[in-house]
BAZALO-176093 format. One line per field, with one value per residue: residue in one letter; x, y, z of N, C-alpha, C in turn. Coordinates in steps of 0.001 Angstrom, whole numbers, plus 500000, padded with zeros to 6 digits. Example, Ala and Ser with C-alpha at 12.3 -4.5 7.8 and 13.67 -1.06 7.14 Angstrom:
2
res: (A	S) .
n_x: (513190	512850) .
n_y: (494310	497750) .
n_z: (507800	507080) .
ca_x: (512300	513670) .
ca_y: (495500	498940) .
ca_z: (507800	507140) .
c_x: (513200	512900) .
c_y: (496700	500030) .
c_z: (507800	507870) .
END
This chain:
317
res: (X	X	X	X	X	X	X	X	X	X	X	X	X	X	X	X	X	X	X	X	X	X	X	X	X	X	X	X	X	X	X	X	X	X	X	X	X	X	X	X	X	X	X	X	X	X	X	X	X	X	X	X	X	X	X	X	X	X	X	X	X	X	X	X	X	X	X	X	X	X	X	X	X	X	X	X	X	X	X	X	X	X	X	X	X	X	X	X	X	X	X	X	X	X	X	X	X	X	X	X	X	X	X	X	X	X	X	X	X	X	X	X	X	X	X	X	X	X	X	X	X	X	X	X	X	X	X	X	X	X	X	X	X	X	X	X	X	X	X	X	X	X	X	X	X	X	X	X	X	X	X	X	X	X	X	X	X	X	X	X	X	X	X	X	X	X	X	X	X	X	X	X	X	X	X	X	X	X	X	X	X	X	X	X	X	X	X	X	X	X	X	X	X	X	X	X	X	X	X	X	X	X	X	X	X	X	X	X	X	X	X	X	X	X	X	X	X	X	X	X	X	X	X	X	X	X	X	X	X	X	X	X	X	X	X	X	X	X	X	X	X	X	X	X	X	X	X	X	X	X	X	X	X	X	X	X	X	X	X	X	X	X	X	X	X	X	X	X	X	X	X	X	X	X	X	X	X	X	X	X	X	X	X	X	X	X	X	X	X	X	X	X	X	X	X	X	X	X	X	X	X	X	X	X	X	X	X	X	X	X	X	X	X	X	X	X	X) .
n_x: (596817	595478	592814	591926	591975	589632	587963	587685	586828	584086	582756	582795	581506	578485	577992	577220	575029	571655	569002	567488	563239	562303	561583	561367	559636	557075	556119	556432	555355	555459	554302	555598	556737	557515	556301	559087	560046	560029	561035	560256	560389	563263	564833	562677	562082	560564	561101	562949	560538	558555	555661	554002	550159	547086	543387	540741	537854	538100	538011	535954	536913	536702	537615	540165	543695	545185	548440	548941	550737	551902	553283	555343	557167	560560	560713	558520	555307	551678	548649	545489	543086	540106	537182	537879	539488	542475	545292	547210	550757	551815	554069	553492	552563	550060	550136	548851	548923	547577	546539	546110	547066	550510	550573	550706	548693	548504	549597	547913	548626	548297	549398	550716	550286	551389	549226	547001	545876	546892	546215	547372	547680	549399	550275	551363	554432	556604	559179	558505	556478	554266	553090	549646	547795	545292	544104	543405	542302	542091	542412	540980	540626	538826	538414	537404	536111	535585	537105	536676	539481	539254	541446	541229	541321	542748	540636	538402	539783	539138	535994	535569	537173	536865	535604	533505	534554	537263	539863	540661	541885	540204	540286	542274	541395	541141	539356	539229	541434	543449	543778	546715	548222	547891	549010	551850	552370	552384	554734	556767	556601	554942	552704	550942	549013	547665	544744	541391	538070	534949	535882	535839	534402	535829	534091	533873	533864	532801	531684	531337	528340	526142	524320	526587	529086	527478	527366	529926	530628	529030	529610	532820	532643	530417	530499	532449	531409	528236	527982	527518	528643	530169	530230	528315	525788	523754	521769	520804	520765	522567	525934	527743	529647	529377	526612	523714	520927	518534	516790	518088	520447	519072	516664	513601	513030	512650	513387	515418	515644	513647	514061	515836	517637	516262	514880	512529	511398	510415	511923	514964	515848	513617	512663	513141	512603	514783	514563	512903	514345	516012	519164	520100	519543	520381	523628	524215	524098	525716	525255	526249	524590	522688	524361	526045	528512	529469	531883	535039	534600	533756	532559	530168	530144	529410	529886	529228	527258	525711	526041	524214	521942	521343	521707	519420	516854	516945	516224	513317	509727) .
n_y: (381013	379371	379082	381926	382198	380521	381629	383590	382749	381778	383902	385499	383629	384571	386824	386152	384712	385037	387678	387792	387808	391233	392239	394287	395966	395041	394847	397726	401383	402086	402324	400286	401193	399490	395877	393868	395051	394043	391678	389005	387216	385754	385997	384783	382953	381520	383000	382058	380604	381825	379832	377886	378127	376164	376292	374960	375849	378204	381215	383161	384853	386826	384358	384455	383053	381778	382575	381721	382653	382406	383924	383759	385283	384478	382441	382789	381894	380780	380283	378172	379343	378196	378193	377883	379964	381158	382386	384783	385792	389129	390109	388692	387841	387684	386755	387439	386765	387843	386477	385498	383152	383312	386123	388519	390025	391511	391446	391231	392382	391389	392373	391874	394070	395690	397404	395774	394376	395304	395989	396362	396730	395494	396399	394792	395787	394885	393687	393857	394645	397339	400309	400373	402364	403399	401754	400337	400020	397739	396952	393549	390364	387585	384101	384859	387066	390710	392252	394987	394455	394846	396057	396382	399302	400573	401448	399769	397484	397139	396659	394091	392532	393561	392639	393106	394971	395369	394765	391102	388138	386347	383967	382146	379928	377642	375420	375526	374646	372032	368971	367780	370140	371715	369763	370258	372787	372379	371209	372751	374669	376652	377294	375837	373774	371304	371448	369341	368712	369577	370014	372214	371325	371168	373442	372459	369528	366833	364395	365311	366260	368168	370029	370502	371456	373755	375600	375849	377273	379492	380375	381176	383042	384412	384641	386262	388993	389038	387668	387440	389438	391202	393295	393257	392842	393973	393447	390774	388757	385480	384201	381965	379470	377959	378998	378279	378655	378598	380463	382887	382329	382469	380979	381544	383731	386772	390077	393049	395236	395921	396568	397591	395993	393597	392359	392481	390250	388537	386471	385790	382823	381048	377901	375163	376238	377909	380370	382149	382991	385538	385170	383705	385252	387952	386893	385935	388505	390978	393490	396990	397309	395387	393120	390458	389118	392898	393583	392916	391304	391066	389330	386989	384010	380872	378439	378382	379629	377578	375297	376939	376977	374028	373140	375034	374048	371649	371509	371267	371781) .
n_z: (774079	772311	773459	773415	771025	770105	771727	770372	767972	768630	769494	766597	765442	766954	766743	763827	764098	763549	764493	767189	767250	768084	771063	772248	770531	770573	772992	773676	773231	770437	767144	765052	761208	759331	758741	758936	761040	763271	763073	762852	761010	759552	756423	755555	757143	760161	762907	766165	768629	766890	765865	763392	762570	762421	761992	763152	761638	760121	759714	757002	754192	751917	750228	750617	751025	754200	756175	759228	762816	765987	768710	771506	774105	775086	778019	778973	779165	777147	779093	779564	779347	780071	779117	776435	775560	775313	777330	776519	777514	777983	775582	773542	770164	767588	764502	760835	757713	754781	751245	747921	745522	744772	745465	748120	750373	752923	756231	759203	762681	765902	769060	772209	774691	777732	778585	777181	773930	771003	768203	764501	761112	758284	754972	752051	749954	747782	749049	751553	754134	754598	757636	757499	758993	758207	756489	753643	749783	747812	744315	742881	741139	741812	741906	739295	739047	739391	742408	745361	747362	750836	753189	756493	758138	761639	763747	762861	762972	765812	765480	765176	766947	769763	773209	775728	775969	775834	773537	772084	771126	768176	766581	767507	769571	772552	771920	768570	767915	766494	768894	768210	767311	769585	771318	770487	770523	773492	774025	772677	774452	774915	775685	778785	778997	777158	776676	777187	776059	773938	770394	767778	764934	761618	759068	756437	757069	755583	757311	760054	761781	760231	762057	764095	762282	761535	763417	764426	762089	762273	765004	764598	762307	763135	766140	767468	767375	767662	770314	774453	775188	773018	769990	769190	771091	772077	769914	771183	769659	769392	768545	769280	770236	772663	773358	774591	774266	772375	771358	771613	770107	767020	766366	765416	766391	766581	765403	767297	765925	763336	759743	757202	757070	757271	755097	755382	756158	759130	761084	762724	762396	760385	761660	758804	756810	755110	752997	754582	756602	758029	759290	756994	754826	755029	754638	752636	751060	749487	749681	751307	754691	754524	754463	755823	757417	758293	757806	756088	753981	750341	749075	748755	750787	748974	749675	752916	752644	751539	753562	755655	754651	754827	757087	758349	756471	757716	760393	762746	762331) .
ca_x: (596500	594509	591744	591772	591280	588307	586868	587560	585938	582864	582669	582605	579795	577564	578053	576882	573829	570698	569243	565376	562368	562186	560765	561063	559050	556247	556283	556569	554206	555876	554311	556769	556472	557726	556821	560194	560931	559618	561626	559202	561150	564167	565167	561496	561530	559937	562309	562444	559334	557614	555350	552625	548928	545963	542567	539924	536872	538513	537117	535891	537670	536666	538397	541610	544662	546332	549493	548639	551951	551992	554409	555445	558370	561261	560763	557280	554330	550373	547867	544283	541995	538510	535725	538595	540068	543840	545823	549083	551310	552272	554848	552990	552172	549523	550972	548156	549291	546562	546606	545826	548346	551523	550372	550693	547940	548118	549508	547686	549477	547948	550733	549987	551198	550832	547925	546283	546028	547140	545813	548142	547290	550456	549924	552797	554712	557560	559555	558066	554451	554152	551919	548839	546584	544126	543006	543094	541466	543073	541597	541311	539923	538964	536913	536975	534401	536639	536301	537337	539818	540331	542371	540809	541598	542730	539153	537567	540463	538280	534722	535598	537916	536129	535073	533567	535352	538692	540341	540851	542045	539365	540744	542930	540770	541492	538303	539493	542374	543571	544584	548276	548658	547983	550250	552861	552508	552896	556012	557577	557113	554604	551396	550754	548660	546600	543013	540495	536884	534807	536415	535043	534879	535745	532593	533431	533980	531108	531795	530462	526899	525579	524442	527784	529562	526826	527238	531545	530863	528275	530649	534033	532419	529812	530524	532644	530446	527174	527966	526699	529903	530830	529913	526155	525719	522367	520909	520295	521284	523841	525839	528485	529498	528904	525437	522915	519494	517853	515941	519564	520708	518251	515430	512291	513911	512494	514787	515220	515152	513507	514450	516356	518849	516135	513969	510824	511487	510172	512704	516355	516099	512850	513112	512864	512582	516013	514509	512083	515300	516709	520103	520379	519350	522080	524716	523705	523971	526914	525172	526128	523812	522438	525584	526503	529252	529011	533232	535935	534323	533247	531727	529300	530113	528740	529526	528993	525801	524701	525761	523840	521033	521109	521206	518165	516174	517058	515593	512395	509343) .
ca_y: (381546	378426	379092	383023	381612	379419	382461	384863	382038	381879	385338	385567	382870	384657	387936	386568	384465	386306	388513	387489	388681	392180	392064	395853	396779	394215	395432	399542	402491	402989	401598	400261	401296	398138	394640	393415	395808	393149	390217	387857	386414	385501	385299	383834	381926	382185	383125	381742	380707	382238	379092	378169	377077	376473	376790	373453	376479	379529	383174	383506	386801	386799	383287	384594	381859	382749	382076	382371	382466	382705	384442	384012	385209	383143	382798	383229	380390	381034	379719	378155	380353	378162	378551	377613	380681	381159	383696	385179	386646	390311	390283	387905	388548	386885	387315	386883	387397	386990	386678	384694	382553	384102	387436	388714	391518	391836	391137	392056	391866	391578	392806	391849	395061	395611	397787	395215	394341	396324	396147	396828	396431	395915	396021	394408	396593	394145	392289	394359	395082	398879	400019	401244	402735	403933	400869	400797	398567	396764	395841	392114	389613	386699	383475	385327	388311	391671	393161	395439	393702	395941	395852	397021	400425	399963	401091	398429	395759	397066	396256	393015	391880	393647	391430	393323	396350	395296	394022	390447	387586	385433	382318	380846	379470	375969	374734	375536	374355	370566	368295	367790	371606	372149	369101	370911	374217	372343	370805	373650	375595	378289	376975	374996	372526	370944	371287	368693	369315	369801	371066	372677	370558	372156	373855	371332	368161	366315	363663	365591	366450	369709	371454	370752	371885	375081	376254	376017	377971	380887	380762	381813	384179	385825	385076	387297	390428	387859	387311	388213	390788	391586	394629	393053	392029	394706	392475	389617	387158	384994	382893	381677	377580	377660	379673	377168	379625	378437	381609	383659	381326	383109	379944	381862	385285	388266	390922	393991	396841	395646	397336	397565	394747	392577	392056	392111	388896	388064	385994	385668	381764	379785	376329	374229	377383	378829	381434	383038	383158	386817	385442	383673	386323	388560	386091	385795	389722	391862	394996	397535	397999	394033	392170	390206	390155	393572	393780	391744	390615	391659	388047	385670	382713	380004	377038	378703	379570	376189	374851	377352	376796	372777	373609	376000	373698	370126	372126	370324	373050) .
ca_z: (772755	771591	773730	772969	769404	770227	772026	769281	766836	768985	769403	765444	765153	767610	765530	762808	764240	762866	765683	767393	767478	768935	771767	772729	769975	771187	774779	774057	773166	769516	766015	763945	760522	758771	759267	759039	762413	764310	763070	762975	760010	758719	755428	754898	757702	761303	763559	767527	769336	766194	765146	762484	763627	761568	762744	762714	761024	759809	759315	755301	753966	750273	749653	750676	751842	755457	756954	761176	763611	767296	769301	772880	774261	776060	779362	779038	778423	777243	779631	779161	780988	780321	778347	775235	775588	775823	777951	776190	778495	777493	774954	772389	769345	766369	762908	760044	756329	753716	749883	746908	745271	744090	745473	749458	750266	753934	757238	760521	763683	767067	769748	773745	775459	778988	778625	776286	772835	769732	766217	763459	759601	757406	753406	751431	748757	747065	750264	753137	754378	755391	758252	757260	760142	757801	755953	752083	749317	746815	743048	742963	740394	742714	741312	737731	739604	740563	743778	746135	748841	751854	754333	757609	759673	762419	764590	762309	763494	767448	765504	765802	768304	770776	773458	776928	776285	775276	772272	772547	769976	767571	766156	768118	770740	772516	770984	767018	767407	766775	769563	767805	767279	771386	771824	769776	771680	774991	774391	772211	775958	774825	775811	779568	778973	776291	777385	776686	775931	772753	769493	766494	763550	760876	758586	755331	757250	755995	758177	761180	761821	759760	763003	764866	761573	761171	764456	764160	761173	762689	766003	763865	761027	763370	767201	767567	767443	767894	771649	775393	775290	772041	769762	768480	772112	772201	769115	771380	768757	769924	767826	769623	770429	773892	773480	774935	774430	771096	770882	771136	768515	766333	766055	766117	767076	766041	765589	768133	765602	762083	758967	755773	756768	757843	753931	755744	757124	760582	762559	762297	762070	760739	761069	758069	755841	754812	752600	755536	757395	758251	758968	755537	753788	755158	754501	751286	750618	749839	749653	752700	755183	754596	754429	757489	758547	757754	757421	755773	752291	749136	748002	749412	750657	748524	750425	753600	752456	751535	754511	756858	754350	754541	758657	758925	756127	758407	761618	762867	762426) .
c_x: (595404	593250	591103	590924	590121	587178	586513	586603	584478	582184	581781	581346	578868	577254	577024	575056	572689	569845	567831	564656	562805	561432	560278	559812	557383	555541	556035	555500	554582	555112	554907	556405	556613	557456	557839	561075	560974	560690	561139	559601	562007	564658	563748	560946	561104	561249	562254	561188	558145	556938	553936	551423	548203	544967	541264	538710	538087	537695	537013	535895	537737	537719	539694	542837	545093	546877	549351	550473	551640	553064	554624	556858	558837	561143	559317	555899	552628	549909	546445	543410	540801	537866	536394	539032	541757	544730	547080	549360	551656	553827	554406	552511	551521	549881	549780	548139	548026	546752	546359	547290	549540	551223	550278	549818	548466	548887	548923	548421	548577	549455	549779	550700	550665	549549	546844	546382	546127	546927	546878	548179	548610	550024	551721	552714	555743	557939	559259	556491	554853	553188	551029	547149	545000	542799	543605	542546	542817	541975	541913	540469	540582	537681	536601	536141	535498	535874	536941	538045	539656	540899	541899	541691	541756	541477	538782	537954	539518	536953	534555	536222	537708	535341	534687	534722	536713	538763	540930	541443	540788	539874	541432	542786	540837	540381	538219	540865	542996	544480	546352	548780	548853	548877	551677	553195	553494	554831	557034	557898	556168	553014	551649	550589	547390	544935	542201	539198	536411	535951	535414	535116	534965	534462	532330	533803	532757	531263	531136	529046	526806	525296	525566	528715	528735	527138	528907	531379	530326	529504	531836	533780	531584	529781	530928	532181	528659	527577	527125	528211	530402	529995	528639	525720	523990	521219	520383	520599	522945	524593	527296	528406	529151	527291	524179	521502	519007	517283	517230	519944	520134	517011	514312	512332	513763	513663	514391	515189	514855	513731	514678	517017	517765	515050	512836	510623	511095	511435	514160	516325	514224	512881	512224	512735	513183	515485	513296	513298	516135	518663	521042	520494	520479	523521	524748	523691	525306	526428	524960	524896	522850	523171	526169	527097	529358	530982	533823	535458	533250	532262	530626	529884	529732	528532	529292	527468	525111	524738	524798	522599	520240	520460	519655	516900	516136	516036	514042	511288	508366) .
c_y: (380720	378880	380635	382892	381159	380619	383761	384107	382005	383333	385780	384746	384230	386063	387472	385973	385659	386402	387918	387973	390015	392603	393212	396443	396551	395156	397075	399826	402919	402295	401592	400279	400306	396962	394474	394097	394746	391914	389000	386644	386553	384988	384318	383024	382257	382216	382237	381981	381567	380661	379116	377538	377348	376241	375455	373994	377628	380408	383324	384631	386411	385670	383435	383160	382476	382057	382648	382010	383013	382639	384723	384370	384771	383940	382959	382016	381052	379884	379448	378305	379584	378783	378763	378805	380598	381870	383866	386091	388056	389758	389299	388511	387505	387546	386642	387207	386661	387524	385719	383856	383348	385700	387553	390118	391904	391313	391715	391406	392145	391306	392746	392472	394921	395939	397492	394753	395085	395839	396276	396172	397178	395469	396062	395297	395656	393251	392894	394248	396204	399143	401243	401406	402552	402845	400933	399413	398646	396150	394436	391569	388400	385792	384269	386743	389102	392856	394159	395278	395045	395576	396742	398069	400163	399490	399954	397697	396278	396622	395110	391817	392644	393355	392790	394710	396705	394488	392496	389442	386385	384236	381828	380361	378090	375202	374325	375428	373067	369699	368404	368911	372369	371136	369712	371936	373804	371837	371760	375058	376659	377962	375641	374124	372444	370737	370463	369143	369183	370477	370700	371728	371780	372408	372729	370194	367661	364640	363747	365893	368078	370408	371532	371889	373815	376039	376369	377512	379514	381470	381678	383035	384710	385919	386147	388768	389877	387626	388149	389571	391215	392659	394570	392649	392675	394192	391325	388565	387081	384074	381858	379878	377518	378018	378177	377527	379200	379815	382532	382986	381868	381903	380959	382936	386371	389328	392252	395174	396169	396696	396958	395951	393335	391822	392004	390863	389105	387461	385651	383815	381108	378569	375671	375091	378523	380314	382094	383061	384401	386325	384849	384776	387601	387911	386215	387190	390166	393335	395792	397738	396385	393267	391734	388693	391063	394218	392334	390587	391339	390484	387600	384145	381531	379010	377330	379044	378473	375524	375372	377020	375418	372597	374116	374480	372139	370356	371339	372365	372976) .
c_z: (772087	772856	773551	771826	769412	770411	771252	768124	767350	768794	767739	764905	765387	767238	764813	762768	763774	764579	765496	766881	768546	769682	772401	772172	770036	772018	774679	773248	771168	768434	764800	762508	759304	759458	759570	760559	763011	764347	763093	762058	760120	757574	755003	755828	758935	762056	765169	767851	768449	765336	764562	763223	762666	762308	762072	761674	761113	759760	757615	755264	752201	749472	749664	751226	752976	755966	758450	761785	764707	767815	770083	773173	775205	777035	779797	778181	778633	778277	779323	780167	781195	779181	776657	774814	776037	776208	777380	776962	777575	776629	773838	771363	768295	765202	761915	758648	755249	752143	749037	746568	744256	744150	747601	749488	751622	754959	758594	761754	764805	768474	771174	774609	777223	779529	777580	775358	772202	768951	765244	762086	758653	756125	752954	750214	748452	747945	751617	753362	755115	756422	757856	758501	759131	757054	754366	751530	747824	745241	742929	741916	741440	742276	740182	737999	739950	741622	744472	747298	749661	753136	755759	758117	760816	763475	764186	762760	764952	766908	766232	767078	769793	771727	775458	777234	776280	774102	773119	771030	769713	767464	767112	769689	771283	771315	769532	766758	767746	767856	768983	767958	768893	771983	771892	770454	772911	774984	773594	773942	775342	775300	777615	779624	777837	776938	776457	776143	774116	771606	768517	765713	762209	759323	757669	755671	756942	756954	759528	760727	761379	760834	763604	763838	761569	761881	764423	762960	761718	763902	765707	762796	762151	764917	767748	767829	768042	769396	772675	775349	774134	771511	768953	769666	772463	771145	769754	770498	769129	769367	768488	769820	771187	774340	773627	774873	772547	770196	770724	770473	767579	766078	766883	767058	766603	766142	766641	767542	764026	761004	758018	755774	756931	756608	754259	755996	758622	761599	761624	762154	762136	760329	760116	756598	755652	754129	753426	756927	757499	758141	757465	754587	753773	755057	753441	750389	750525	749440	751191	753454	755440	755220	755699	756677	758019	757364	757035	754769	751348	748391	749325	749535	750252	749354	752186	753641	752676	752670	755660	756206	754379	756324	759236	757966	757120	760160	761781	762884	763730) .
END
C-alpha cells in the first residue's frame, strides 16, 4: 500500500508539471493561430531547452528592444556548418518579440520544418500574440516623432531571409554571437561546439576600430539581401563580413541600374566623402523607393548613420 501511495503521489506531481514545448506543432504542416500554442512559455517564463541569446551587432528596427530565444529540441543538438553559420536540426525554432518599454508589438517566429524554414508574424493583443499572415502597422510615438510600426507579411519575412533560394536565419550567426553565449549553448546540449574565429564587434563599441565596427554594422542591417546569394545579389554590392572585393563593398562602385534611389550620385561608396556616397544617402532616407533597407523602419538611424559616415569620411581617397 505504501508504495501504491508513493506511486499515486508521483503520478499526481507529474500531472501537474507544466507541459513542454510542442513539438508537433514545430515539425507539422498546420499554423497555429496563437503564440501561446507553441508553449514556448510558461507563466512568463521560457520553458525547456527554450533559451535567451543576444546578438554582439543587432538589426535596427525603428529603435525597438528584442527579446531573441532559441529552440532545439531534446534529443537533438545545432551544429556549426562554417563560414559562422549554424545548422538547427528540424524541429527548432527562433522566437523574436519586439517592443518599446512597457508595451509588446510583435513576435516573429522562425519554425525549422522538414521542408525548411517557416516565417510566422505574431502581433500581441493583451496576454497572447495572434497570427497575422498579412502584416499590419501599428501607430507609434517613438523618440517623441510618430510613426508607422509594421509588422511584416509574411512574403516580406522571404525578402529578407532569403539566402540562395531558401529561407534561412539572420542573426544568430557564430560570428555575432559572444564567446560565453556559444559556451553556454554547448554545455546546455543544443549547440556542438563553440567555434573559434573572428567575431563581430558590436556597431557602438568604440573601443574597436570604426571599419571593423562599420562593416559589423552594414553586414547585420544590409548583408542579408547585400550578398553573392541573397535577394540584392543582381546589384553587385556586397556588404557582407566575409566579402573580401572592395569594389563589391561599394568603394568606388557604380551602381548597376541608376535612378531615383541613387540622388544622382555616382558610386555607392566615395572614399573620404560621405555626402557623394550613394549608400549614405539611402541610409539616411526614409522615403520609399530611396530608403535602404528598404523594410523594417520608419526612422533613420542616427547613430548608425554617423558611424557609416565617420567610416566612408576616414577612407583614404
Amino acid at each position: 500500500m505504501r508504495l501504491l501511495a508513493c506511486l499515486a503521489g508521483w503520478m499526481l506531481l507529474a500531472s501537474a508539471a507544466p507541459p513542454g514545448v510542442d513539438d508537433a506543432l514545430i515539425t507539422g504542416d498546420t499554423l497555429p493561430p496563437k503564440l501561446s500554442d507553441f508553449r514556448f512559455f510558461t507563466s512568463g517564463k521560457p520553458n525547456a531547452r527554450v533559451t535567451p541569446y543576444t546578438l554582439n551587432t543587432p538589426l535596427f528596427s525603428d529603435y525597438a528592444e528584442k527579446d531573441r530565444f532559441i529552440y532545439v529540441p531534446a534529443g537533438q543538438t545545432a551544429r556549426y556548418g562554417g563560414d559562422g553559420l549554424i545548422d538547427f536540426p528540424v524541429g527548432s525554432a527562433l522566437i523574436k518579440t519586439f517592443g518599446y518599454p512597457g508595451r509588446r508589438l510583435e513576435t516573429r517566429v522562425l519554425l525549422r520544418r522538414a521542408s525548411g524554414w517557416v516565417a510566422l508574424p505574431y502581433v500581441w493583443q493583451g496576454d497572447d500574440a495572434l497570427l497575422k499572415r498579412g502584416g499590419t502597422r501599428i501607430d507609434m510615438t517613438v523618440h517623441d516623432r510618430p510613426i508607422s510600426y509594421a509588422v511584416p507579411n509574411q512574403n516580406q519575412c522571404k525578402e529578407c531571409h532569403q539566402s540562395a533560394g531558401a529561407l534561412q536565419p539572420i542573426g544568430p550567426k557564430a560570428r555575432n554571437l559572444a564567446p560565453a553565449l556559444l559556451d553556454g549553448l554547448v554545455k546546455a546540449g543544443l549547440l556542438d561546439r563553440a567555434p573559434g574565429g573572428p567575431k563581430l564587434p558590436h556597431w557602438d563599441d568604440e573601443v574597436a576600430q570604426v571599419e571593423a565596427r562599420a562593416r559589423a554594422y552594414l553586414d547585420v542591417n544590409c548583408g542579408h539581401c547585400h550578398s553573392r546569394t541573397g535577394a540584392a545579389s543582381n546589384s553587385g554590392l556586397f556588404l557582407t563580413w566575409e566579402e573580401d572585393d572592395p569594389v563589391a563593398r561599394g568603394i568606388g562602385k557604380t551602381p548597376v541600374a541608376a535612378g531615383h534611389g541613387s540622388g544622382d550620385l555616382q558610386v555607392a561608396i566615395e572614399p573620404g566623402a560621405p555626402d557623394r556616397s550613394i549608400l549614405l544617402y539611402r541610409m539616411n532616407s526614409t522615403e520609399p523607393g530611396i530608403a535602404m533597407p528598404e523594410l523594417g523602419r520608419a526612422m533613420t538611424h542616427k547613430e548608425g548613420v554617423a558611424l557609416i559616415r565617420t567610416y566612408i569620411a576616414e577612407m583614404k581617397r
